[in-house]
C-alpha positions as CSV (number, residue, x, y, z in Angstrom):
1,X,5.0,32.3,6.7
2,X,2.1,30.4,4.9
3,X,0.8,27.4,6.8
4,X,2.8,25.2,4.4
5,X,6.1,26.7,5.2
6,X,4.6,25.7,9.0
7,X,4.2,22.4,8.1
8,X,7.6,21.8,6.1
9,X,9.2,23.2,9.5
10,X,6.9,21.1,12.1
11,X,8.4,17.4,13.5
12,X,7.7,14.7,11.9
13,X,5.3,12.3,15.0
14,X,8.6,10.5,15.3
15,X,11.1,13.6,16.0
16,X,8.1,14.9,18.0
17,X,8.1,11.9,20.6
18,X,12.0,12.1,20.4
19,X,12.6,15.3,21.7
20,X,9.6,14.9,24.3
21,X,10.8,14.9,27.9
22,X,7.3,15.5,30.1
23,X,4.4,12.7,29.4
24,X,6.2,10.6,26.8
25,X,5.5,7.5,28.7
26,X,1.4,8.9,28.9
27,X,0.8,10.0,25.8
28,X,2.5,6.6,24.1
29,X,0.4,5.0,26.8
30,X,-2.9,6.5,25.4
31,X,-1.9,5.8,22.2
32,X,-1.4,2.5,22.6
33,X,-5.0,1.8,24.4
34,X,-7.1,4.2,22.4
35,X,-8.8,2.5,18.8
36,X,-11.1,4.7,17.4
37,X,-14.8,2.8,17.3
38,X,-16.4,2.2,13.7
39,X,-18.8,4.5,14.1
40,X,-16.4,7.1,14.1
41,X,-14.5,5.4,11.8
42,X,-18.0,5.8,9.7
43,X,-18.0,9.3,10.4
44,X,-14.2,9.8,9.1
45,X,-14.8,8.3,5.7
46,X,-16.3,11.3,4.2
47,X,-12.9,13.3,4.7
48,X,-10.4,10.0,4.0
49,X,-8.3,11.0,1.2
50,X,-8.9,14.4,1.1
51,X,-5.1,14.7,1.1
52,X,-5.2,17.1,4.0
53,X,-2.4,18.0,6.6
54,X,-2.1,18.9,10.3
55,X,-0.1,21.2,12.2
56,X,-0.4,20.7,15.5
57,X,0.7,23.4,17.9
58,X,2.1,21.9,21.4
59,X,4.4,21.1,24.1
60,X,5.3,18.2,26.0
61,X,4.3,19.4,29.3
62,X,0.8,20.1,28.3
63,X,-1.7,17.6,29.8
64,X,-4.4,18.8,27.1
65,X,-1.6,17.8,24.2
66,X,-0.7,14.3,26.2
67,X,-4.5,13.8,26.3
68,X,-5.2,15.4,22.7
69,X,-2.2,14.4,20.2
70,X,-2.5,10.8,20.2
71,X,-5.9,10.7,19.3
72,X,-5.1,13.3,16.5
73,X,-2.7,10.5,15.8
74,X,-5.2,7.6,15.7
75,X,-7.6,10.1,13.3
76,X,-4.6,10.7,11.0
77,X,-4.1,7.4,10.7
78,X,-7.3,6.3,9.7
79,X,-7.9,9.6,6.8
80,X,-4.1,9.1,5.9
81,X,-3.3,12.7,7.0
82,X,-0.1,13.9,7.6
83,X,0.8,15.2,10.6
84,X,3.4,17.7,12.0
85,X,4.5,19.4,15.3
86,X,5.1,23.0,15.6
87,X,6.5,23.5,19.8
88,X,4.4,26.6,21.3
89,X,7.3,28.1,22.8
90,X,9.2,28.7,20.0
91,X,7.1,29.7,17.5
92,X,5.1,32.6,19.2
93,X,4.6,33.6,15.3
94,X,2.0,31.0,15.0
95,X,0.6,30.9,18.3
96,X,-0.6,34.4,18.1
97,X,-2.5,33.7,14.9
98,X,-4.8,31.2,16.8
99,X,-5.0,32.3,20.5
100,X,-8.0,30.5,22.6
101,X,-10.8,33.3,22.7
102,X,-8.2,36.4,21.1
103,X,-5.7,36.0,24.6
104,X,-4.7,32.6,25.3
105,X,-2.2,30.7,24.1
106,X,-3.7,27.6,25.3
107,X,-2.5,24.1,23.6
108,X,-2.7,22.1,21.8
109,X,-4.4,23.5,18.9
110,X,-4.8,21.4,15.4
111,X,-4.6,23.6,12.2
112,X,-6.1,21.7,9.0
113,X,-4.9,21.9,5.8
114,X,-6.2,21.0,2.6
115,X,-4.5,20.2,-0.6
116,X,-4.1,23.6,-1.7
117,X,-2.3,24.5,1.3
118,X,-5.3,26.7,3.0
119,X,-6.8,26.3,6.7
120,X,-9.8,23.4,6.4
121,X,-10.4,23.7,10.5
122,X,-9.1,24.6,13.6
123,X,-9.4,22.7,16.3
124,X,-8.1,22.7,20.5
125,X,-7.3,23.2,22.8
126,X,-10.4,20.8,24.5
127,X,-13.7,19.6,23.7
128,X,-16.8,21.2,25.1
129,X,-17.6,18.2,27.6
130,X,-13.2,18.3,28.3
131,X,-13.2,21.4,29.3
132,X,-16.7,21.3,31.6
133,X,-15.0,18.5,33.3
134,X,-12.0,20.9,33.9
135,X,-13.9,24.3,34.7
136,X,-16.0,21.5,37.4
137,X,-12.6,20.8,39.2
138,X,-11.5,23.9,39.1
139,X,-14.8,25.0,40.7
140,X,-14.0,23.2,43.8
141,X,-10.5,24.5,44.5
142,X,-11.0,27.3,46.8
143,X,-9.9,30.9,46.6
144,X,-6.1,31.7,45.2
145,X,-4.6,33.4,48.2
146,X,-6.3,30.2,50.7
147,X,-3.5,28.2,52.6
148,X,-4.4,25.1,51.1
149,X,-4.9,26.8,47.1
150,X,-1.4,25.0,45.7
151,X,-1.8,22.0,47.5
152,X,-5.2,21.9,46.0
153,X,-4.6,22.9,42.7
154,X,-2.0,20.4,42.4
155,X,-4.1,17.2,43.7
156,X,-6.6,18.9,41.0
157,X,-4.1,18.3,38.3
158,X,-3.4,14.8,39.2
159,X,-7.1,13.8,39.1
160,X,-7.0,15.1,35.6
161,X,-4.2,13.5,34.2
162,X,-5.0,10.7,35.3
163,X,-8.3,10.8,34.3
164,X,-7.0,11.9,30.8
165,X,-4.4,9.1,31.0
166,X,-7.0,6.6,31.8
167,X,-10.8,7.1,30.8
168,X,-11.5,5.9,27.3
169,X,-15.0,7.7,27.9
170,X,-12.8,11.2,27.5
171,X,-11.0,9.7,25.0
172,X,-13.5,9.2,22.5
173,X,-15.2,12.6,23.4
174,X,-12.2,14.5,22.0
175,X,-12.2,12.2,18.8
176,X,-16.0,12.8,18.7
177,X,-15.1,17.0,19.1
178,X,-12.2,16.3,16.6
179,X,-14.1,14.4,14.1
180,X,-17.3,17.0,14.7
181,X,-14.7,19.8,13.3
182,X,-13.7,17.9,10.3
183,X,-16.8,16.8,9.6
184,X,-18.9,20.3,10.0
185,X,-16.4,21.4,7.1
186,X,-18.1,21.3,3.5
């Protein structure tokens, strides 16, 4: 399928949030707290009305996507760019065409479009200084097959989401990585 036909078939942000059953209540929560500042807004301009799209490949459970999505939102909104859903799970098709580093299937990842219908950018599934943060935390768990690893691993994901759910400071690092992509484009 072209990316089109991937957009036509994505969820619209509103069918998306219906269907959600993990971090609904966080990600409407970031939403609702994040405002992009006007120097990125100054930085957006030059791609406002460029009349591109997003496909943004995700899943509910992801805490990079609860973190990552609604501040794709808040970008859309200001360049008037559609956005659209496309679930992980289900559509292996597309996955496998943007894998983190050729094996991952890490989420979310943001697939731009321009008016023709052709990849602009790709974005996800962090930014640089996200995913420090996250390789920092995970340097302090200690080794898989300790007593205390899933105990550990688990506290570790708490501390992230809710530093994802609650530090604008990460929150305007990803718009910063997100707008850097868009912007690096010519």
């Amino acid at each position: 399928m072209e990316l089109m036909d991937w957009f036509t078939k994505g969820l619209s942000v509103q069918n998306y949030v219906d269907v959600m059953k993990v971090n609904k209540e966080e990600m409407k929560e970031i939403y609702d707290h994040f405002s992009l500042s006007e120097v990125e807004k100054k930085r957006l301009a030059r791609v406002k009305g460029m009349s591109m799209k997003a496909v943004a490949i995700t899943e509910d459970w992801c805490g990079d996507a609860m973190l990552n999505n609604p501040i794709l939102l808040k970008i859309a909104e200001e360049i008037d760019m559609e956005v659209r859903f496309i679930l992980r799970d289900q559509n292996l098709e597309l996955m496998d065409q943007y894998l983190t580093n050729g094996t991952s299937r890490a989420i979310p990842i943001f697939v731009f479009i321009d008016q023709k219908g052709e990849e602009f950018a790709v974005w996800g599934p962090r930014a640089k200084r996200v995913q420090e943060f996250v390789d920092e935390e995970r340097s302090k768990l200690p080794a898989q097959d300790a007593p205390h690893f899933k105990e550990q691993q688990m506290n570790m994901y708490k501390r992230l989401t809710d530093a994802y759910r609650k530090d604008s400071e990460i929150w305007h690092t990803v718009a910063d990585s997100i707008i850097d992509t868009l912007a690096s484009v010519k």
